[in-house]
N, C-alpha and C positions, 0 to 999 in steps of 0.2 A: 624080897626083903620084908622082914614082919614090921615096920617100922615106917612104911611105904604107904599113906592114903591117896587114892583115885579122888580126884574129885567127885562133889556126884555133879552130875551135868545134866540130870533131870531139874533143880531149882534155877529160875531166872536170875539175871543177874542187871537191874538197872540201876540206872545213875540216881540221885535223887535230884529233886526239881531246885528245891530252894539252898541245899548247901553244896549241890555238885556235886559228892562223894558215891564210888561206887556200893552199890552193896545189894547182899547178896538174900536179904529179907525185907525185897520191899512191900508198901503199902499203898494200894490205890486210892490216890487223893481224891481225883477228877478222871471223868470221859468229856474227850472233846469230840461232840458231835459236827459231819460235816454234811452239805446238803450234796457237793459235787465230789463227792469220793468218800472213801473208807475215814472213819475217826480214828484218835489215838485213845491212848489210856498216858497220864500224869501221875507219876509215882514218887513218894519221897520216902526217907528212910526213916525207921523206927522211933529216933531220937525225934525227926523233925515233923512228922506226922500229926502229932497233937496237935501242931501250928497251925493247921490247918482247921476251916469249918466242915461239920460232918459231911460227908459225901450224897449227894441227892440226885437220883435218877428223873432227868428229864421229861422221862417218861410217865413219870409216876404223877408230876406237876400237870401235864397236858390231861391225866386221866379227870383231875382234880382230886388225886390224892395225895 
């Protein structure tokens, strides 16, 4: 059927942090570093992403930059 779109299943699809809602272009808020296993990544959606302060690598802070 020409009328027919496949999803694409290559784009992630998470939740967002502060309003819940799924969606399908999110933006990484935060990485949550962990000492006893793998960290995550905090994702919120488009709309709510502003809400947030700029995103800062841990890393970057221990280099002192």
């Amino acid at each position: 059927m020409s009328g027919d779109r496949t999803p694409d299943r290559s784009s992630p699809v998470r939740m967002c942090v502060r309003c819940e809602r799924v969606t399908d272009e999110p933006v990484l808020v935060h990485e949550v570093h962990s000492a006893s296993g793998p960290g995550w990544n905090v994702y919120a959606c488009r709309g709510c992403a502003p809400e947030f302060p700029p995103h800062v690598d841990v890393f970057d802070l221990l280099r002192g930059g």
